[in-house]
N, C-alpha and C positions, 0 to 999 in steps of 0.2 A: 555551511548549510549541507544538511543531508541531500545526495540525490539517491534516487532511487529508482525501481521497474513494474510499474505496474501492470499486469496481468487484465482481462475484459473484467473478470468479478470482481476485482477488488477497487476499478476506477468505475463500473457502474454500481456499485453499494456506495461511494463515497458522494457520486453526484447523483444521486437517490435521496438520500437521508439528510436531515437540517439538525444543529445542532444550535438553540440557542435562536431559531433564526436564520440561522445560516448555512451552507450547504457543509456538509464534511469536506467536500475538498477544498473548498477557499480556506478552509481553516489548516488544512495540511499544508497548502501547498505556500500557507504565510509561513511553514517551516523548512520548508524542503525542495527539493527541485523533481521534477515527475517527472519521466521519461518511459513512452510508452511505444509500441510498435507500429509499425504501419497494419499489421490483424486485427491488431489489439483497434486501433483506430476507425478500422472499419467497420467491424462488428458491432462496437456503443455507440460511436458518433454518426454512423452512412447509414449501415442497415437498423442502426435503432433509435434514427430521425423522429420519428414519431412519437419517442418517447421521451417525459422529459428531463428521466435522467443522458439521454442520449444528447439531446439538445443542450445541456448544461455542458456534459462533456465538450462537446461541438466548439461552444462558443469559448471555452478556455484554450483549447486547441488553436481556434483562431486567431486568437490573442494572444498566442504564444505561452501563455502559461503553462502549459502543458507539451513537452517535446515532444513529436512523431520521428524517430531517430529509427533507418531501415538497418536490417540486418545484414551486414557488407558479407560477414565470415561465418560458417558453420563451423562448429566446433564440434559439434556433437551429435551432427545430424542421424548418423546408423544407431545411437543410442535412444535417443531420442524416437524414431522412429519404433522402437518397439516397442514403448512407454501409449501408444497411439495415443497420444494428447489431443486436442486442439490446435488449430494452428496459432492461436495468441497465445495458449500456454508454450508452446514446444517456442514462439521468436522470441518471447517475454525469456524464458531460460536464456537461448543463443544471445541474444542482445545481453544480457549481465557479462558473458562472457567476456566483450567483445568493450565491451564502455571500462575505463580506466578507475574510475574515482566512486563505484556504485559503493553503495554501504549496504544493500541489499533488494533481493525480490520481494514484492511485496504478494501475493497470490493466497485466496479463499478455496482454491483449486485444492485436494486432498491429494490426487495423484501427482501434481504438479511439485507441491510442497515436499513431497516424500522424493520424486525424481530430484527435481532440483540439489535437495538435502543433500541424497548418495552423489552427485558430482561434484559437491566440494560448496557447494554458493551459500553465503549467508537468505536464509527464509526468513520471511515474516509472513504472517499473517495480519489484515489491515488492523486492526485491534492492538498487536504488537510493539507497530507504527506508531499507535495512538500514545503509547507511556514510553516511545524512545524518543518522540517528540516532547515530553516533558521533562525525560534525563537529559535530553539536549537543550532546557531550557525556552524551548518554543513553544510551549501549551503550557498552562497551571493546571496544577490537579483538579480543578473545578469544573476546570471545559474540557477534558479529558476525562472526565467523569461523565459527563452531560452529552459527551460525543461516544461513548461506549453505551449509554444508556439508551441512546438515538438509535445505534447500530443494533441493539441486541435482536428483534425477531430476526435480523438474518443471520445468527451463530449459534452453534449449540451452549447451553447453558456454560458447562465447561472452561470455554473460550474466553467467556467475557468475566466470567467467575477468576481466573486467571491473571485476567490485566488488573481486574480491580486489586486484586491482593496485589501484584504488583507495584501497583499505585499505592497502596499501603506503608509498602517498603520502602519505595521513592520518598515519601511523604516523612518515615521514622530516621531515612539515612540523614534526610534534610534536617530535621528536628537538632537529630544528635551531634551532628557538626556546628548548629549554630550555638549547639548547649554548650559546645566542648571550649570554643573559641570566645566565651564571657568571660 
């Protein structure tokens, strides 16, 4: 199972938006393992109690389905520090560092994404997530479809125009291996 680092934007789009029904992250997190910051934590679940992607967040948290994993080591703090991030983006980086088995950050954050990038770390954007969980087998292209089509008012055209072709590709690799193996 993929784990991964999510960032405040990309774990509050996911417990924001329903897919089918259901919220984007119950559907992520049937693929992958989530591991988010103690910022990152505070931010969506403390200070955005009130809201109810806040409280979604909240309640996976407390169930453990979602790991609040603190940042023991800086790696890249003086870097970091002139990137002037966020505190969830700038622990959401340090944390990837610092965790053994990440497969990636996941972060909506534009500075973050580009920061991250130049220090070496696999990025996604949540969208990305959405068709690496169907290359890994854990989403069909249907609900991967229907959970990009959920997310779209918060990405630019661009983004979700991206996954979907993606998911096109996904979709022709699969075709042509089962064509090949008759």
């Amino acid at each position: 199972m993929l784990i991964v680092v999510l960032d405040a934007g990309s774990l509050t789009t996911a417990c924001k938006f329903e897919a089918h029904g259901r919220l984007v992250i119950d559907r992520l997190l049937s693929g992958c393992h989530v591991a988010i910051t103690s910022s990152v934590e505070e931010e969506v679940a403390v200070l955005g109690a009130s809201d109810p992607d806040g409280v979604a967040a909240g309640e996976r948290i407390a169930r453990g389905d979602i790991q609040v994993v603190a940042v023991i080591k800086r790696k890249w703090e003086r870097h970091l520090e002139a990137y002037a991030l966020g505190n969830g983006e700038r622990d959401s980086i340090e944390l990837c560092a610092q965790l053994q088995d990440i497969e990636a950050l996941v972060t909506d954050d534009y500075l973050a994404f580009i920061t991250a990038t130049r220090l070496g770390l696999k990025v996604w954007m949540l969208p990305d997530l959405v068709v690496q969980l169907v290359e890994e087998g854990c989403l069909t292209v249907g609900e991967a479809m229907n959970i990009l089509e959920s997310i779209r008012p918060r990405y630019r055209v661009g983004v979700i125009e991206h996954c979907l072709e993606r998911l096109r590709e996904v979709t022709e690799n699969v075709s042509s291996k089962s064509g090949s193996t008759g």
